[in-house]
C-alpha positions in Angstrom: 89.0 114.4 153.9 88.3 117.8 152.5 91.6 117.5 150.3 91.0 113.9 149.0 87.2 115.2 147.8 88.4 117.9 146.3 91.3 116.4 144.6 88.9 113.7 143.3 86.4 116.4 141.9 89.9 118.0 140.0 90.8 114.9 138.8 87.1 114.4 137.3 86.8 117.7 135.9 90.1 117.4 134.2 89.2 113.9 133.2 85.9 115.5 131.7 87.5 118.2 130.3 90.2 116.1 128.0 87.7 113.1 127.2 84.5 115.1 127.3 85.3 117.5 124.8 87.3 116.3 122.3 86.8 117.8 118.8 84.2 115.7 117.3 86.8 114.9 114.0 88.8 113.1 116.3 86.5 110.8 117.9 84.8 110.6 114.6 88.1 109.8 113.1 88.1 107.4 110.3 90.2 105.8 107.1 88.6 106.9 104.3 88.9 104.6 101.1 88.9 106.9 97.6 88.6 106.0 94.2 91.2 108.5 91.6 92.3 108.6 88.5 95.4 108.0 88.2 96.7 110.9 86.3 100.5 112.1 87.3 101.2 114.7 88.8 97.9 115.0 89.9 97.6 111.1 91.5 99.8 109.0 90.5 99.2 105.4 91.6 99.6 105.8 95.0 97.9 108.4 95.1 99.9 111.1 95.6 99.9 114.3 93.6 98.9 117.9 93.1 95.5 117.1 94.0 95.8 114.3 95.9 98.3 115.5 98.7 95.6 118.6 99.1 93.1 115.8 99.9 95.3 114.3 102.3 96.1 117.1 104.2 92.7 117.9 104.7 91.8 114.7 105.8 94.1 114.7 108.1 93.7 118.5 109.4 90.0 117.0 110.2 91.8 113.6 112.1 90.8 111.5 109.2 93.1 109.1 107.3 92.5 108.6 103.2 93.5 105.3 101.3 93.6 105.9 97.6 92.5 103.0 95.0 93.8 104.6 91.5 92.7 103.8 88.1 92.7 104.3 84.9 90.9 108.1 83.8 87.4 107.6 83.4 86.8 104.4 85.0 86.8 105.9 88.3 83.3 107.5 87.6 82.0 104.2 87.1 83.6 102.2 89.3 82.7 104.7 92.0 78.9 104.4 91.3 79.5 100.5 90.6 81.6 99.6 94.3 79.8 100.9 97.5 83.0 100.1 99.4 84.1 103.0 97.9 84.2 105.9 100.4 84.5 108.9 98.4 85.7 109.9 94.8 87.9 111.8 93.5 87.2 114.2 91.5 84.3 115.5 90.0 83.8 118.2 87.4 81.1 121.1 87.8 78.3 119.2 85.4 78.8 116.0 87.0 76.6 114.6 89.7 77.1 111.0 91.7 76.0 109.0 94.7 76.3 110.9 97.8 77.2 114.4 99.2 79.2 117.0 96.9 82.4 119.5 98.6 82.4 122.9 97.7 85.2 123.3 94.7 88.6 123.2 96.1 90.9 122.9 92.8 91.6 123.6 89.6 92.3 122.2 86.5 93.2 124.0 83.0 93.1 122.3 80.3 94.6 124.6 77.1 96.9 123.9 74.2 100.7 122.8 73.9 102.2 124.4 70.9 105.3 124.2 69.3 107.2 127.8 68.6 107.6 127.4 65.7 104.1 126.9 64.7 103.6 130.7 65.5 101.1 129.6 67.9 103.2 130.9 71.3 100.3 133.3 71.6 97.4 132.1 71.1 94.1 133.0 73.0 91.5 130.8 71.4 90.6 127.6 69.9 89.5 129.7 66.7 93.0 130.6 65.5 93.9 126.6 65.4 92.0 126.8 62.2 94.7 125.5 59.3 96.9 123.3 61.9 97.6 120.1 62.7 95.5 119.1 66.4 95.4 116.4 68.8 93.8 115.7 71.6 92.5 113.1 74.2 89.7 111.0 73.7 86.2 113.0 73.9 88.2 116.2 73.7 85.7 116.9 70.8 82.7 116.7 73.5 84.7 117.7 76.5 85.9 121.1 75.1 83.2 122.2 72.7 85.7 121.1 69.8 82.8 120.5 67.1 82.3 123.3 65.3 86.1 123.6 64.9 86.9 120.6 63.9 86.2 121.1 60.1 88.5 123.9 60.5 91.5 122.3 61.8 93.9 120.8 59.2 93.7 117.7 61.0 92.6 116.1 64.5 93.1 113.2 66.2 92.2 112.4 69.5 94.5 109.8 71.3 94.2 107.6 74.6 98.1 106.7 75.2 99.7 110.1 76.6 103.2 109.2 74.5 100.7 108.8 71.5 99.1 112.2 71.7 102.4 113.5 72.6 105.2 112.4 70.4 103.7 114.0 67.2 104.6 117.6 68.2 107.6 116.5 69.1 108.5 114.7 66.1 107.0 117.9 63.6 103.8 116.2 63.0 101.7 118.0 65.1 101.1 122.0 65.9 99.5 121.5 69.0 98.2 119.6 71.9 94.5 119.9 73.8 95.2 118.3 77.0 95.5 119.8 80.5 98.9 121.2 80.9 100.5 120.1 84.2 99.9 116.6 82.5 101.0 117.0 79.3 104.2 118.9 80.9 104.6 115.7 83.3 104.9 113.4 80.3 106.6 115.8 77.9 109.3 115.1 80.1 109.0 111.2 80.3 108.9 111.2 76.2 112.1 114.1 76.4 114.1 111.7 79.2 113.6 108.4 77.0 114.9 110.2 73.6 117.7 111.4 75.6 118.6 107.7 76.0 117.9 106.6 72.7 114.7 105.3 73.5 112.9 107.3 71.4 114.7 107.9 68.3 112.1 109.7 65.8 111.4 112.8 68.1 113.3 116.1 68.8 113.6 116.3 72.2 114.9 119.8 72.8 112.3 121.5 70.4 110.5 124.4 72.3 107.2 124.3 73.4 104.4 126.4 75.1 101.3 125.7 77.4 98.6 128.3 76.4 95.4 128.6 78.8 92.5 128.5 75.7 89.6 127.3 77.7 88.0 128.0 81.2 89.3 126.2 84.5 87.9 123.3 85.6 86.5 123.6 89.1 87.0 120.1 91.3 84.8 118.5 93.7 84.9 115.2 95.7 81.6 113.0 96.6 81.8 111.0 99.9 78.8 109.0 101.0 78.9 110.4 104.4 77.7 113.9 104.1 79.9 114.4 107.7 83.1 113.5 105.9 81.9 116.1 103.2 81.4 118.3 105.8 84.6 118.2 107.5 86.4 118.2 104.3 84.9 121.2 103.4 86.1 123.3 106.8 89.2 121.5 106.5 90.3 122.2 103.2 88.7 125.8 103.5 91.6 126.2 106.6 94.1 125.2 103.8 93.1 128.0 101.7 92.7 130.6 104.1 95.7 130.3 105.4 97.7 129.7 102.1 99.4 126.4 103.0 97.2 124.9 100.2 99.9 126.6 97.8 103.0 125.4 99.5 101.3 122.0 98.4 100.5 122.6 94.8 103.2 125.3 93.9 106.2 123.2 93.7 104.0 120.9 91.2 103.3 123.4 88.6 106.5 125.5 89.3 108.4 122.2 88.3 107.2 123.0 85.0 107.3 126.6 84.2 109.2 127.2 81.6 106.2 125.2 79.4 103.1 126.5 82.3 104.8 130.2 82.2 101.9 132.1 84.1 99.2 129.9 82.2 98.5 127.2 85.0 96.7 128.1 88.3 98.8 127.1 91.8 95.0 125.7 92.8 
C-alpha cells in the first residue's frame, strides 16, 4: 500500500512538474497576424525576407506562430491603424508612433546612393557632392532624407514609385545616382539586369558598374503589436537572436548575395 501511495504522489509530482510549469510562451502560444510591406528582399509577398525571417524566428523562439498580410510600401501604416484584426506591424521607423506597444529596435535599414563608376561618384560620403548630377529617388525621398536644401543643387531630380522606373535611368546613362535603400535597389538591379539579358529590356546596359554608397544614417526598425505580452516576448526573443549571433546567419546571406554593389556599405542587421 506504501508503494502504490508513493508511486501515485511520483506520478503527481512529475505530472505537476511537466504541466505546472511550462514556460508561459508556450501556453500563451499564439498565431500572430502582421501587416508588411512588401519590399524584396526584405518581405516579399509571403512574407519572407531579411527582416521578416528575423521576425519569424523570434516568434517562434517565444512558441508563437506569425502570419504575414503584405502590401504595397506605405499602405501598411494605414491599413495597420485602419484594420484591428491586425496583430502587429511591421515595421516602424524611430519618429513614427502607432496603436499599441513598441519593441526595442532590432534591425537596420540604410538607405544611401547607387552610383554609376563612371560618374566619379564610387566615393562619395555625402549628399552635398551630388550637387551638378543627375538624381532620383523614391517618392517623398525629398521629406524622408532631408533632400530640400539640395535639391536646387542637383542637375536634376526625380522621385519615382515603380522600382524599374527609378532604376532603369542609371542603367541606361540617364541617371548618376540612385537614393533608395541598397539591399533593394541591389534586389531589383538584378531583376532589370536578368530581363535585358533576355532581350526584355532593350535600351539599358546591363553590365555597366555600379556602387552602393552609405550617405545617410541607418534606419533603426521596430514592430507594434497590440498585445504588449507579445511585445514583450518579442523583445527577449529577438534579443536571444542577437546575443548569440544566429540573427546574422539569417540576414548575412541576404546582403552578402549582393556585395559586390553593398561592398562593406550595408549592415548584416
Amino acid at each position: 500500500m506504501l508503494g502504490f501511495l508513493s508511486c501515485r504522489r511520483t506520478v503527481c509530482i512529475i505530472t505537476f512538474l511537466v504541466l505546472g510549469f511550462q514556460p508561459t510562451s508556450i501556453v500563451n502560444a499564439k498565431e500572430i497576424v502582421m501587416i508588411a510591406p512588401e519590399i524584396p528582399p526584405h518581405f516579399d509577398a509571403s512574407g519572407k525576407g531579411r527582416i521578416g525571417d528575423v521576425i519569424s524566428a523570434a516568434l517562434r523562439n517565444c512558441g508563437h506562430t506569425v502570419r504575414f498580410t503584405t502590401v504595397p510600401f506605405g499602405r501598411h501604416w494605414q491599413d495597420y491603424k485602419d484594420f484591428e484584426h491586425f496583430d502587429g506591424l511591421a515595421t516602424a521607423e524611430a519618429d513614427q508612433t502607432f496603436p499599441g506597444y513598441s519593441t526595442i529596435p532590432f534591425i537596420h535599414l540604410q538607405d544611401g546612393a547607387t552610383v554609376t563608376e563612371e560618374s566619379g561618384l564610387s566615393d562619395i560620403t555625402s549628399v552635398q557632392q551630388l550637387a551638378g548630377y543627375h538624381v532620383v529617388a523614391f517618392p517623398n525621398a525629398d521629406k524622408i532624407l532631408g533632400l530640400q536644401a539640395n535639391m536646387p543643387k542637383f542637375k536634376s531630380f526625380r522621385m519615382r514609385a515603380n522600382r524599374f522606373d527609378q532604376l532603369r535611368p542609371i542603367l541606361a546613362g540617364r541617371a548618376d545616382a540612385i537614393l533608395a535603400d541598397g539591399l533593394i535597389t541591389a534586389h531589383f538591379l538584378q531583376i532589370l539586369r536578368d530581363r535585358a539579358n533576355t532581350g526584355k529590356e532593350p535600351y539599358i546596359a546591363p553590365g555597366k558598374k555600379v556602387f552602393f554608397r552609405k550617405i545617410f544614417n541607418r534606419g533603426p526598425q521596430r514592430l507594434y503589436f497590440r498585445d504588449k505580452t507579445i511585445a514583450n516576448d518579442f523583445d527577449r526573443c529577438v534579443s536571444e537572436l542577437i546575443d548569440t549571433h544566429e540573427i546574422e546567419n539569417i540576414t548575412k546571406p541576404y546582403v552578402d548575395k549582393f556585395r559586390s554593389i553593398l561592398s562593406d556599405q550595408y549592415p548584416n542587421y
